[in-house]
KOLBA-281350 format. One record per residue (C-alpha): residue number from 1; residue in three letters; x, y, z. Coordinates in nm, 2 decimals, padded with zeros to 4 digits. Each point is the difference from the previous one (the first is absolute). Last residue first. Layout:
BEGIN
{pos:NUM&code:ALA&X:X&Y:Y&Z:Z}
...
# end
This chain:
BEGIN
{pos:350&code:UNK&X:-02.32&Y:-02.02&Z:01.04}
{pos:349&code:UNK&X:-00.15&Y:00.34&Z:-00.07}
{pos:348&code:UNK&X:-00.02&Y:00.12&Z:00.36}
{pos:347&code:UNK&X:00.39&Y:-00.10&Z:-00.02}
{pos:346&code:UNK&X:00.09&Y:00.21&Z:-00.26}
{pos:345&code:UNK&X:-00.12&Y:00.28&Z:00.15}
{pos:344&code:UNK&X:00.13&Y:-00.03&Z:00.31}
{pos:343&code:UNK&X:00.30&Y:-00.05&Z:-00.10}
{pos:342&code:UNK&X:00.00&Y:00.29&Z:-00.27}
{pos:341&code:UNK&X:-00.09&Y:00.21&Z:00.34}
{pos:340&code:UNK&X:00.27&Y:-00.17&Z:00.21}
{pos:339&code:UNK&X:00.26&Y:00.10&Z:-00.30}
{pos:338&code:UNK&X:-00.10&Y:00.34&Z:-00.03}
{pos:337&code:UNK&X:00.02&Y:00.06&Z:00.38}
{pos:336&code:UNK&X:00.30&Y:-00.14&Z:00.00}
{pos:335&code:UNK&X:00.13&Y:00.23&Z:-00.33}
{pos:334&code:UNK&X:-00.17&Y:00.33&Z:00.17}
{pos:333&code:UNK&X:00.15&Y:00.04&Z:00.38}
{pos:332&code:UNK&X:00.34&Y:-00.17&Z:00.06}
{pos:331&code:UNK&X:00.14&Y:-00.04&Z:-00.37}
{pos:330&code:UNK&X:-00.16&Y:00.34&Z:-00.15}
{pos:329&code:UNK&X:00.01&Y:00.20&Z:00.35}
{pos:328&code:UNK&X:00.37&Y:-00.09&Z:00.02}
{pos:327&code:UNK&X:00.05&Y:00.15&Z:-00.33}
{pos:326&code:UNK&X:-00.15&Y:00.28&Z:00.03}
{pos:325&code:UNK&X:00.17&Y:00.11&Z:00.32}
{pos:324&code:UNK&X:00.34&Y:-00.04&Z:-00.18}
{pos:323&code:UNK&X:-00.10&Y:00.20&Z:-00.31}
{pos:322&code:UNK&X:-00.10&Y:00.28&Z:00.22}
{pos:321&code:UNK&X:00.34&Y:-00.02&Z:00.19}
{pos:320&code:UNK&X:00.15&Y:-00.01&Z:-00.37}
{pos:319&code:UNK&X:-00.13&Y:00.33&Z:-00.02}
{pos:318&code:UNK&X:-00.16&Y:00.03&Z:-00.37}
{pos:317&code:UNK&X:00.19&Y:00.08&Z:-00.32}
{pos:316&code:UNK&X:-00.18&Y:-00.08&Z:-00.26}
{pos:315&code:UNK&X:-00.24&Y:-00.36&Z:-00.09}
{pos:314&code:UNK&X:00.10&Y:-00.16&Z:00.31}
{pos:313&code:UNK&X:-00.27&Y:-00.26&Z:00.11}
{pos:312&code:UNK&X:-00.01&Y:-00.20&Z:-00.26}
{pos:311&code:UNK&X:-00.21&Y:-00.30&Z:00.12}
{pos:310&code:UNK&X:00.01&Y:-00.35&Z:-00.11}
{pos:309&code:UNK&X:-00.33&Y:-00.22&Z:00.01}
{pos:308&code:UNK&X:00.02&Y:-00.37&Z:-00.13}
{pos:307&code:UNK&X:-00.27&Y:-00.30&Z:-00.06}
{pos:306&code:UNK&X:-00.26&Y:00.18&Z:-00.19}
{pos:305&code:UNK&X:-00.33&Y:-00.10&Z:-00.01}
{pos:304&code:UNK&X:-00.01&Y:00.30&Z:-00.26}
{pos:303&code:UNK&X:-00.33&Y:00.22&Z:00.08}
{pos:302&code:UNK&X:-00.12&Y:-00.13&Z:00.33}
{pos:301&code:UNK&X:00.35&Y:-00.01&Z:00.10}
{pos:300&code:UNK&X:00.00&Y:00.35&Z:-00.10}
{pos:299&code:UNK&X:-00.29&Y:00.08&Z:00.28}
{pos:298&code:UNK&X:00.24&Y:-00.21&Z:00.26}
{pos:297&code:UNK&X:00.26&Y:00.25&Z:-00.11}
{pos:296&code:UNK&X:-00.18&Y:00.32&Z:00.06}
{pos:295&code:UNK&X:-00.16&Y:-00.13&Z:00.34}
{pos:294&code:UNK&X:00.28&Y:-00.04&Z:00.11}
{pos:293&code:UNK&X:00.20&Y:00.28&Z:-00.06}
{pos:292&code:UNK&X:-00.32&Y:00.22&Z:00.13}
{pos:291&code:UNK&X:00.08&Y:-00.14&Z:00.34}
{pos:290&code:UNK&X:00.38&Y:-00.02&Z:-00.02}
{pos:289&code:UNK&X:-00.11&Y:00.39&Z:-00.03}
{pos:288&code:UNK&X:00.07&Y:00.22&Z:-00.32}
{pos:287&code:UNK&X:00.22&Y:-00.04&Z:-00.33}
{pos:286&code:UNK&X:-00.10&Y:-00.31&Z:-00.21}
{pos:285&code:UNK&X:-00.03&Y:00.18&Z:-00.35}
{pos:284&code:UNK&X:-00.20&Y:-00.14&Z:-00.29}
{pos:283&code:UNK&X:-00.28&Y:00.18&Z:00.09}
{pos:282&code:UNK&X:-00.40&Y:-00.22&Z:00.03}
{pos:281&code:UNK&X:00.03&Y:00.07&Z:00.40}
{pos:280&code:UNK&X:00.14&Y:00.37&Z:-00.09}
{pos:279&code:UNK&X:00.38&Y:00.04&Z:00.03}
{pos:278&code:UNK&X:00.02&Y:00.01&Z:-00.37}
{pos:277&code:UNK&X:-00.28&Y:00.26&Z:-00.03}
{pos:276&code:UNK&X:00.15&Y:00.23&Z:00.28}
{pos:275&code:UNK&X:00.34&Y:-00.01&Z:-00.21}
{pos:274&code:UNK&X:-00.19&Y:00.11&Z:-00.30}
{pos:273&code:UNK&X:-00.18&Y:00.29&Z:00.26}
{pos:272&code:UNK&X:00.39&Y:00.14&Z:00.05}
{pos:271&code:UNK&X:00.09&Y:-00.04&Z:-00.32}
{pos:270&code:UNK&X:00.22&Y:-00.14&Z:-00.20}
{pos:269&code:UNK&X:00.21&Y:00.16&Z:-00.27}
{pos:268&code:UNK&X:-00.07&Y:-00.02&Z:-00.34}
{pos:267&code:UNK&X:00.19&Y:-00.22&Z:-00.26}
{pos:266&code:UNK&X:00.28&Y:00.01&Z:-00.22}
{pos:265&code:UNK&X:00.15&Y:-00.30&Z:00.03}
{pos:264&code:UNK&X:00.28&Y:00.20&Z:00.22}
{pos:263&code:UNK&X:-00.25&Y:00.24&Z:00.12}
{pos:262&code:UNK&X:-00.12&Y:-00.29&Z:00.12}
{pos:261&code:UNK&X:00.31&Y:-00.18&Z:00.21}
{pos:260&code:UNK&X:-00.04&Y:00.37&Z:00.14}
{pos:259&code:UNK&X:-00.36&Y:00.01&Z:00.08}
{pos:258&code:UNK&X:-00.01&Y:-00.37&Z:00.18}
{pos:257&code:UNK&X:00.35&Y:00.08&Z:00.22}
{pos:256&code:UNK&X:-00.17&Y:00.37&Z:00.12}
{pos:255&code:UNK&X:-00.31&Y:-00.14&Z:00.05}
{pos:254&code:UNK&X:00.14&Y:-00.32&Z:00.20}
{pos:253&code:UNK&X:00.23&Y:00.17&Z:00.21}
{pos:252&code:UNK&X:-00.28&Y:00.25&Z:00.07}
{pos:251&code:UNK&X:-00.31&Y:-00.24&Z:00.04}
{pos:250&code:UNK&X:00.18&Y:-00.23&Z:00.30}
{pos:249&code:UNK&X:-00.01&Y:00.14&Z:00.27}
{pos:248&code:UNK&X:-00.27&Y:00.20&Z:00.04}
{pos:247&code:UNK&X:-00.20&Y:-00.30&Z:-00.13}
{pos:246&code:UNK&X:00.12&Y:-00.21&Z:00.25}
{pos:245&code:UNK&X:00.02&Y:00.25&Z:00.32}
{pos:244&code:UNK&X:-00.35&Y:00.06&Z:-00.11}
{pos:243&code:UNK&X:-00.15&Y:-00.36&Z:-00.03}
{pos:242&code:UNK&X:00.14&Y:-00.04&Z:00.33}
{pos:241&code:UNK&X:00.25&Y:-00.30&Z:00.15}
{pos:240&code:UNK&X:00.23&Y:00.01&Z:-00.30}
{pos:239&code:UNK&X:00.01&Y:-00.20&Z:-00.37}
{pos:238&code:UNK&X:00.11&Y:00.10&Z:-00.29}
{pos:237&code:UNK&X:-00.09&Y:-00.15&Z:-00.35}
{pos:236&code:UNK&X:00.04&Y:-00.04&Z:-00.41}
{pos:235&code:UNK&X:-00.01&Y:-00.34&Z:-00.14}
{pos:234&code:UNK&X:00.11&Y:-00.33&Z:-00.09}
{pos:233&code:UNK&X:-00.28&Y:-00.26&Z:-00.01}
{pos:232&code:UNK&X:00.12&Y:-00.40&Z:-00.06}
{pos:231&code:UNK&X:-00.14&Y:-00.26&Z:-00.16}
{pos:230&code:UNK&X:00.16&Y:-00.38&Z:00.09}
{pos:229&code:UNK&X:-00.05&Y:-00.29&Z:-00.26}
{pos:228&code:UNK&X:-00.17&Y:-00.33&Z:00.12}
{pos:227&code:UNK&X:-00.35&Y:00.07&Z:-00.05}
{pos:226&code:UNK&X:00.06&Y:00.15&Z:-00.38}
{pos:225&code:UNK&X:00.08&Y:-00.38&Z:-00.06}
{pos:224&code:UNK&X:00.27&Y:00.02&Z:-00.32}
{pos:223&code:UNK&X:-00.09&Y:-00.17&Z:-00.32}
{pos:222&code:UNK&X:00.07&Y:00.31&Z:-00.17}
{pos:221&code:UNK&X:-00.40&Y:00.07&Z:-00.07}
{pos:220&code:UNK&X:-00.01&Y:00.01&Z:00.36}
{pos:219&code:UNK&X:00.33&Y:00.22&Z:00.10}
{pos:218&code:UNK&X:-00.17&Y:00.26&Z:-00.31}
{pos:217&code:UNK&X:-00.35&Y:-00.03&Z:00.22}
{pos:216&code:UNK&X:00.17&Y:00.07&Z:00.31}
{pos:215&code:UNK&X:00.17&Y:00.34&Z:-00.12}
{pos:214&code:UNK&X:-00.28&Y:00.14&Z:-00.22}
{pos:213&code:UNK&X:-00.19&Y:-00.03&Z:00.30}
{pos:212&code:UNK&X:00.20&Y:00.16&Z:00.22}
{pos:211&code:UNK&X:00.07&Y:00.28&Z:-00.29}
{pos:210&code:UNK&X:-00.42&Y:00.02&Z:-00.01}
{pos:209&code:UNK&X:00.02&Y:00.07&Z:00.38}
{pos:208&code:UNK&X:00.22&Y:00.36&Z:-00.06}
{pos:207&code:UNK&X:-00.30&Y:00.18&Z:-00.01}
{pos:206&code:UNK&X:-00.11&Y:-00.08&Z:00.33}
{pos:205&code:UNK&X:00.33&Y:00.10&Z:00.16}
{pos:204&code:UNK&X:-00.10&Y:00.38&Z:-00.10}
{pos:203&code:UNK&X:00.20&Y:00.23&Z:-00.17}
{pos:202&code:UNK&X:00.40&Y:00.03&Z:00.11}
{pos:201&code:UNK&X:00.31&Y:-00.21&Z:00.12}
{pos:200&code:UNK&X:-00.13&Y:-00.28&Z:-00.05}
{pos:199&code:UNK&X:00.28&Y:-00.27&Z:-00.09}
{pos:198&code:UNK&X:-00.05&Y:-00.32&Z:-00.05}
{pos:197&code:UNK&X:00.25&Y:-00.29&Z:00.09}
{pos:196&code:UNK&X:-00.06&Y:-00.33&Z:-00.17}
{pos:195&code:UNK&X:00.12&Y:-00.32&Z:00.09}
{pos:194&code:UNK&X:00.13&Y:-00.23&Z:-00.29}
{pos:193&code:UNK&X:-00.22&Y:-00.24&Z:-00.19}
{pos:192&code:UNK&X:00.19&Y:00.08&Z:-00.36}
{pos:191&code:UNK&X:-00.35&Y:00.03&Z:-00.15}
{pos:190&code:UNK&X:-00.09&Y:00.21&Z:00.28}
{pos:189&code:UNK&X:00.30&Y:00.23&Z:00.02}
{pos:188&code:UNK&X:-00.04&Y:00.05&Z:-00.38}
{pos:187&code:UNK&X:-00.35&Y:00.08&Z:00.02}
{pos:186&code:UNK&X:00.06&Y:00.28&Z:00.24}
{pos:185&code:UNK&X:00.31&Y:00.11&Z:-00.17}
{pos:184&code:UNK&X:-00.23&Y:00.06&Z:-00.27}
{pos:183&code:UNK&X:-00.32&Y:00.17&Z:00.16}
{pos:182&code:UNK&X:00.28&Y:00.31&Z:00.10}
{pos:181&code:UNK&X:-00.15&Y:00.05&Z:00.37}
{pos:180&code:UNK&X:00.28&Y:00.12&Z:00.19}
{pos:179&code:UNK&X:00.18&Y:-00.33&Z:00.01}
{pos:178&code:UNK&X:00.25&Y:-00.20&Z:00.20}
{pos:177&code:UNK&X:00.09&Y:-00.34&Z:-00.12}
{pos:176&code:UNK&X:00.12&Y:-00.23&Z:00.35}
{pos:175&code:UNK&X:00.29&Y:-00.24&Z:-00.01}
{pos:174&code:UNK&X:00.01&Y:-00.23&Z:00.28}
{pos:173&code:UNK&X:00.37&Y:-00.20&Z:00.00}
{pos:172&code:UNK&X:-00.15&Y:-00.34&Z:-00.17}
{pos:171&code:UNK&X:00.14&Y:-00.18&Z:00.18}
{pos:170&code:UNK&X:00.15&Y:00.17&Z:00.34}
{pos:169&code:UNK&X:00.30&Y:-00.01&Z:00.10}
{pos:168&code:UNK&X:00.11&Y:00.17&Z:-00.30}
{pos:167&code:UNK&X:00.30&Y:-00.12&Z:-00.26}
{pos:166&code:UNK&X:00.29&Y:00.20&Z:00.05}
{pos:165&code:UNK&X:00.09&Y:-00.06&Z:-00.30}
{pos:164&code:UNK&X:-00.11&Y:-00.01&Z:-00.38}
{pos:163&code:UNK&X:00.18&Y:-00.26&Z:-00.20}
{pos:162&code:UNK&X:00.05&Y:00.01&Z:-00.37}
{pos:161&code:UNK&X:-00.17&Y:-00.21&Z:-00.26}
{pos:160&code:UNK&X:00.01&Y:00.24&Z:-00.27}
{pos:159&code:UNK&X:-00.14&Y:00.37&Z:00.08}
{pos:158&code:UNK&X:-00.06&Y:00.19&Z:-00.26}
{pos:157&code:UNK&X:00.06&Y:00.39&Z:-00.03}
{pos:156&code:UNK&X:-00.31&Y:00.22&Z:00.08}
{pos:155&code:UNK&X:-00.22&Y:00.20&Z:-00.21}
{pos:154&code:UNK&X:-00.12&Y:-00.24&Z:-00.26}
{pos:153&code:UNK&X:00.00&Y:-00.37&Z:00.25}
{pos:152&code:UNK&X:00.20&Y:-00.27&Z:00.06}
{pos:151&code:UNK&X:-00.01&Y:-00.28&Z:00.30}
{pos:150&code:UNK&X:00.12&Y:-00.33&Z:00.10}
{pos:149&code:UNK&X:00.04&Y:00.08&Z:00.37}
{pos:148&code:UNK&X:00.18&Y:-00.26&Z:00.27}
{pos:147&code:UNK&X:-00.13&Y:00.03&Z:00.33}
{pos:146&code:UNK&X:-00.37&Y:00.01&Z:-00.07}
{pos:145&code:UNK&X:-00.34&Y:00.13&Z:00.13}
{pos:144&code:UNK&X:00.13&Y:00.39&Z:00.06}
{pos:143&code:UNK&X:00.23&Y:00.03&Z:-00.31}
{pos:142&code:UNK&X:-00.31&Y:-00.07&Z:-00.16}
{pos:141&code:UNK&X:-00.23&Y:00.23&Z:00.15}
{pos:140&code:UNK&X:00.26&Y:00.27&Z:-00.06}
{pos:139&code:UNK&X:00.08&Y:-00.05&Z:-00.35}
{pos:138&code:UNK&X:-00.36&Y:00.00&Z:-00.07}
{pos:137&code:UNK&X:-00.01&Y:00.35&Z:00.23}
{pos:136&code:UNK&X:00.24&Y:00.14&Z:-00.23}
{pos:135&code:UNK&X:-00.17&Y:-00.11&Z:-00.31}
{pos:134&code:UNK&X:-00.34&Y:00.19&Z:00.10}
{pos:133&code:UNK&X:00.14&Y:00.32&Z:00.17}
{pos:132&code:UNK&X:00.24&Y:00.07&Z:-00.33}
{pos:131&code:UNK&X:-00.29&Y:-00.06&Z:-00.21}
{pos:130&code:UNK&X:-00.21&Y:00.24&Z:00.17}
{pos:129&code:UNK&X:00.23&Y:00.32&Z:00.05}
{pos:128&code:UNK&X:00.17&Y:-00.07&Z:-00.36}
{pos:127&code:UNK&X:-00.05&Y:00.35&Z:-00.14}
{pos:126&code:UNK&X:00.14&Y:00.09&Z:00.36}
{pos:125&code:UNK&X:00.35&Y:-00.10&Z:-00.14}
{pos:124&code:UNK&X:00.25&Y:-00.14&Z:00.28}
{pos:123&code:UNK&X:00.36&Y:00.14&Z:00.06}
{pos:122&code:UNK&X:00.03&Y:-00.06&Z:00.37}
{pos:121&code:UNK&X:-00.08&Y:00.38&Z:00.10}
{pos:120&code:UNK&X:-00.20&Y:00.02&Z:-00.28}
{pos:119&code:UNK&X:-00.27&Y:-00.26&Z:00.12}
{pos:118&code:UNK&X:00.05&Y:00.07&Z:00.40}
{pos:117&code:UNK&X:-00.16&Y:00.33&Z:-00.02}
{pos:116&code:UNK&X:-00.34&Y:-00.07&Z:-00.15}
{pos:115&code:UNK&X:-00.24&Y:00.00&Z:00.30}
{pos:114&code:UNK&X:-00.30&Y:-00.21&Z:00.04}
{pos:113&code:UNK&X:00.19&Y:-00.33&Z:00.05}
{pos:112&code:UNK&X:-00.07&Y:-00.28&Z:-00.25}
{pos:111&code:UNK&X:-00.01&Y:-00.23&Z:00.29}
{pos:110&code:UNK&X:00.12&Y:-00.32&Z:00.19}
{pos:109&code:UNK&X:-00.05&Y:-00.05&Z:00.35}
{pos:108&code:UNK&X:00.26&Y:-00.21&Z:00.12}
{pos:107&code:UNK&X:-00.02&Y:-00.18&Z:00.30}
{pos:106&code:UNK&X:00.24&Y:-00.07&Z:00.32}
{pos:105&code:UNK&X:-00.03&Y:-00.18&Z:00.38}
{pos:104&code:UNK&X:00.13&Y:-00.34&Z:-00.06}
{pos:103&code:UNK&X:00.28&Y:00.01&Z:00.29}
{pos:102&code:UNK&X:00.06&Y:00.34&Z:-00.04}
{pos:101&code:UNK&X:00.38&Y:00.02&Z:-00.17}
{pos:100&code:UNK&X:-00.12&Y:-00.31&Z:-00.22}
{pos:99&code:UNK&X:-00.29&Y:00.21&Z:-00.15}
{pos:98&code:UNK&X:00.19&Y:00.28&Z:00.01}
{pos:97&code:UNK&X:00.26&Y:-00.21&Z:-00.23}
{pos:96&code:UNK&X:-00.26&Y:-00.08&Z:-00.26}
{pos:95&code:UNK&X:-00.13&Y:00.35&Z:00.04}
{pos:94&code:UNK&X:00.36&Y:00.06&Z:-00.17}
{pos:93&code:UNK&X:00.00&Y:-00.28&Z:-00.26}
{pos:92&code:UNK&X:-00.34&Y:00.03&Z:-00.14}
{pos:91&code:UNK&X:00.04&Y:00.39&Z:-00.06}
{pos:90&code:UNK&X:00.34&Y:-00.12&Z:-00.14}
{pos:89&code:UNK&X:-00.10&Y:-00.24&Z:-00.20}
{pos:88&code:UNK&X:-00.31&Y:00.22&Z:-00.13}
{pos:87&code:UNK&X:00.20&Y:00.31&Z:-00.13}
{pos:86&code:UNK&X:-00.16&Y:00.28&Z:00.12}
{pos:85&code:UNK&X:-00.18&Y:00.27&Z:-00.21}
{pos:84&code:UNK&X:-00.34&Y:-00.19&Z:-00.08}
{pos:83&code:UNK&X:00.05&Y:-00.14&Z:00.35}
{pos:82&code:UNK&X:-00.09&Y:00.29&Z:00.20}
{pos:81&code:UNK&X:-00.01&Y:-00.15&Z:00.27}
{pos:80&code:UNK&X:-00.27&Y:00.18&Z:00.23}
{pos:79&code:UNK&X:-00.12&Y:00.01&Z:00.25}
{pos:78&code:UNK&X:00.32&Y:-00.29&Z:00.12}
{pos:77&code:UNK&X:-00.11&Y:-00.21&Z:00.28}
{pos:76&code:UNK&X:00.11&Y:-00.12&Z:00.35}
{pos:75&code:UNK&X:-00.22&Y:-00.27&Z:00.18}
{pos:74&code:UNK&X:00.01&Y:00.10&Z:00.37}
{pos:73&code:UNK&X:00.08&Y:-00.28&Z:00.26}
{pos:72&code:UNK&X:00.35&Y:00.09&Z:00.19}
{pos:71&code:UNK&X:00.13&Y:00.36&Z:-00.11}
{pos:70&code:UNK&X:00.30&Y:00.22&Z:00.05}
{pos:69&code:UNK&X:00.23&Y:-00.23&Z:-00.25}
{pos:68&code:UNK&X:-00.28&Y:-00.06&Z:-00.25}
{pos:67&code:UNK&X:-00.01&Y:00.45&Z:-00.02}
{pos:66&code:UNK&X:00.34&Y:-00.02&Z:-00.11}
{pos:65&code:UNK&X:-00.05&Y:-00.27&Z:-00.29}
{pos:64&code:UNK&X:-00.31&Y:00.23&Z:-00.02}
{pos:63&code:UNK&X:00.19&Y:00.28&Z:-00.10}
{pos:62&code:UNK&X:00.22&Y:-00.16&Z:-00.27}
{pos:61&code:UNK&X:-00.27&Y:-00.20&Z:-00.18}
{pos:60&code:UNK&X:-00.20&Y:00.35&Z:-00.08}
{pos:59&code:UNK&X:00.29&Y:00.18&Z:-00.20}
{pos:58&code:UNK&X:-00.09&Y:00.32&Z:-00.03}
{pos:57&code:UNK&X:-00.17&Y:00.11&Z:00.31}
{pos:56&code:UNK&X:00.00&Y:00.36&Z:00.12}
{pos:55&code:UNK&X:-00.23&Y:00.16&Z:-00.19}
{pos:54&code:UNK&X:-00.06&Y:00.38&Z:-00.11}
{pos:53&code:UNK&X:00.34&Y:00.00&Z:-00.20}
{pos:52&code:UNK&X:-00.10&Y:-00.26&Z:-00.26}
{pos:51&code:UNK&X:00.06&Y:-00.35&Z:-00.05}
{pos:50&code:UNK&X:-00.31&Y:-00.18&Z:00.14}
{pos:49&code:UNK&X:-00.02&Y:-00.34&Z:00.14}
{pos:48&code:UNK&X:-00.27&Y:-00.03&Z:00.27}
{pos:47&code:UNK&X:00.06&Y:-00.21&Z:00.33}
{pos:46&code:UNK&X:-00.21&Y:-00.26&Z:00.15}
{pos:45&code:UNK&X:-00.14&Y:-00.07&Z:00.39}
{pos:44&code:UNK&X:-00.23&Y:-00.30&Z:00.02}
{pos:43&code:UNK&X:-00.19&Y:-00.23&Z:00.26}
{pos:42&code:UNK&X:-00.06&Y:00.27&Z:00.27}
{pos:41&code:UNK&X:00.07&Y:-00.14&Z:00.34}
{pos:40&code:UNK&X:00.11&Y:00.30&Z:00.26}
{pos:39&code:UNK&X:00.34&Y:-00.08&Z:-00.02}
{pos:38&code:UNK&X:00.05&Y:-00.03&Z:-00.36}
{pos:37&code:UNK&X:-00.15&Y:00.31&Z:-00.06}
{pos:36&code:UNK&X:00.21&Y:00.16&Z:00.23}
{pos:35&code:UNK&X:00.32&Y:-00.16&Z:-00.12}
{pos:34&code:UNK&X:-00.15&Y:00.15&Z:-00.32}
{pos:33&code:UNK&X:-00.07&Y:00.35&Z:00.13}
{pos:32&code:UNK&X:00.41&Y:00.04&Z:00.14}
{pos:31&code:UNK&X:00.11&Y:-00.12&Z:-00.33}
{pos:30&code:UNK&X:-00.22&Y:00.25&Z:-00.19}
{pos:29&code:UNK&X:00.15&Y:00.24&Z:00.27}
{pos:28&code:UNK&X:00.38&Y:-00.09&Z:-00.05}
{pos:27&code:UNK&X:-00.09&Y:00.05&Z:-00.43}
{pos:26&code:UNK&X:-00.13&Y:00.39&Z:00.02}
{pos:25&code:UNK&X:00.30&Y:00.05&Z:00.26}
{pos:24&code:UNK&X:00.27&Y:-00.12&Z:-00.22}
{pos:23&code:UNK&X:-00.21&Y:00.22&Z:-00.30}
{pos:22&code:UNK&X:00.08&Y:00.31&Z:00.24}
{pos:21&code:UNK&X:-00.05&Y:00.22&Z:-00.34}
{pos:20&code:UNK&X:-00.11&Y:-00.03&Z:-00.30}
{pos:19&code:UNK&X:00.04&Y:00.29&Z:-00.28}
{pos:18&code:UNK&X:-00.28&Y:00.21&Z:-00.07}
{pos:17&code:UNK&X:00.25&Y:00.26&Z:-00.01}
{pos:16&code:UNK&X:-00.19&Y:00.29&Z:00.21}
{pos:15&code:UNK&X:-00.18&Y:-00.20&Z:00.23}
{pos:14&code:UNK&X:00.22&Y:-00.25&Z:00.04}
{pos:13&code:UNK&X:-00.20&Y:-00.36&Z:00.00}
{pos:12&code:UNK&X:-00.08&Y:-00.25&Z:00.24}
{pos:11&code:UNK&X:-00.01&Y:-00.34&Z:-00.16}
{pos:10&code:UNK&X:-00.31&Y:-00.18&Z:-00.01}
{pos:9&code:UNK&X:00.07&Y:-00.39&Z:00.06}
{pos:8&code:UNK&X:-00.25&Y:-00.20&Z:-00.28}
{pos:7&code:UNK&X:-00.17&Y:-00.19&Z:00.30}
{pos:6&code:UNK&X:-00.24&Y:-00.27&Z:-00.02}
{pos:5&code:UNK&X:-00.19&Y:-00.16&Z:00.37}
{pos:4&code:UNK&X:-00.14&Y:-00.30&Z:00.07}
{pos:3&code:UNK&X:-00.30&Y:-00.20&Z:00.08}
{pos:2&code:UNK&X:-00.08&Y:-00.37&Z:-00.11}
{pos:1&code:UNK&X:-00.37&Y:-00.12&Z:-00.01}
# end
């Protein structure tokens, strides 16, 4: 199983404008925690695109061209692209050159996104939220496998036999769907037999198995082997030396970021005993002990088989000392004593 680490950059904010401030700073420490990352062996480190004031990173491609220059084996990701708002030569194009810039270290994870910003701001219509998502990532796929694109489509102009360059160093350049859950982007990831990244970021793991299934089965009846295509978890989780210092940690940044993205959708705020629930052993929430880590994720490999664990660790503003230390417990504690365990496993099987 791979281990890494997602980021969507916090920004610090005024208190009285809301405005953010120090955003230099915000984007020095994300650098700082994925030469850490690196260092310590995690597999992954990706970057969120948002375009609003409480997030740092706009332009994905751009930071980890920067983040490649600091780093020696980490595989650098977008989480995510959101491609339905992006022009697909040009997302191909620029992780296309961080793939060059790191030696063949970049991905794409392509999403919907789960805010709205971006489709205004660069003149899109949200009636077409779906179909925009599903031409734009055809365009993608083929720009990826060939040179020279033959293409047309309803939202986008044609493209006739024109060159797309830089071409990546590696073929195919990964791309990755992300999901939250929606059962069609599940099915389409499968019957296009490209990775899929889901999301849990609340209820219970268990109840997410049926979209694993959903997953495999649409890569089947596609033609695809379900064996050969990579599942990854993204979720929720802190880690530090005591269950306390975790939880202590890391339930205010989150309440306050949870509540407010709700008021905006207009739902309740959390809780203190919902964040209990999540961090329980059934929770969707990996925030406690490398111990209790552990034991989390090897009980949702039971669940998915999955091949990929990323971590969001900052979900608020939280020290980026705090951020450091959980990192280095993730890639020098929990993902080798995942690894041994799956090992293990696999092995008694054999």
């Amino acid at each position: 199983m791979q281990f890494g680490v997602y980021t969507f950059v916090e920004t610090e904010r005024d208190p009285k404008t809301g405005r953010p401030i120090h955003v230099d700073r915000s984007l020095a420490e994300t650098m700082e925690e994925i030469e850490l990352a690196d260092r310590v062996g995690l597999d992954v480190f990706a970057l969120g695109e948002h375009h609003r004031p409480d997030y740092a990173v706009s332009a994905p491609a751009v930071a980890l061209a920067y983040a490649a220059a600091r780093t020696k084996t980490i595989r650098l990701s977008s989480a995510v692209t959101v491609l339905s708002s992006d022009d697909p030569v040009r997302v191909y194009q620029q992780f296309a050159t961080l793939d060059l810039l790191s030696g063949g270290r970049a991905e794409i994870m392509a999403g919907r996104g789960s805010f709205i910003e971006s489709f205004p701001l660069f003149g899109y219509n949200l009636d077409e939220y779906d179909d925009l998502f599903a031409e734009k990532l055809d365009l993608l796929l083929k720009v990826r496998a060939s040179e020279r694109i033959e293409w047309s489509g309803r939202l986008r102009p044609p493209i006739d036999n024109l060159g797309v360059y830089p071409r990546a160093l590696q073929d195919p350049l990964p791309v990755w769907i992300a999901v939250g859950g929606t059962p069609q982007s599940v099915a389409r990831a499968g019957m296009l037999g490209l990775p899929l990244a889901l999301a849990i970021i609340g209820g219970e793991p268990a109840r997410f198995a049926p979209i694993a299934n959903l997953y495999r089965e649409a890569a089947r009846r596609a033609g695809h082997d379900p064996a050969s295509l990579a599942l990854g978890i993204n979720g929720h989780g802190f880690l530090a030396d005591t269950a306390r210092e975790a939880a202590a940690a890391f339930f205010e940044p989150y309440a306050e970021t949870m509540s407010r993205i709700g008021r905006e959708r207009g739902w309740p705020g959390l809780t203190r005993d919902q964040f209990e629930a999540g961090r329980a052993p059934r929770g969707h929430l990996t925030v406690g002990t490398p111990a209790e880590a552990i034991a989390k994720i090897l009980a949702q490999h039971e669940i998915f088989g999955h091949q990929r664990y990323l971590m969001q660790m900052r979900v608020g503003l939280m020290p980026h000392k705090a951020i450091m230390r959980s990192i280095e417990l993730l890639g020098t504690v929990v993902a080798p004593a995942v690894k041994q365990a799956l090992a293990d496993k696999a092995k008694a099987k054999a």
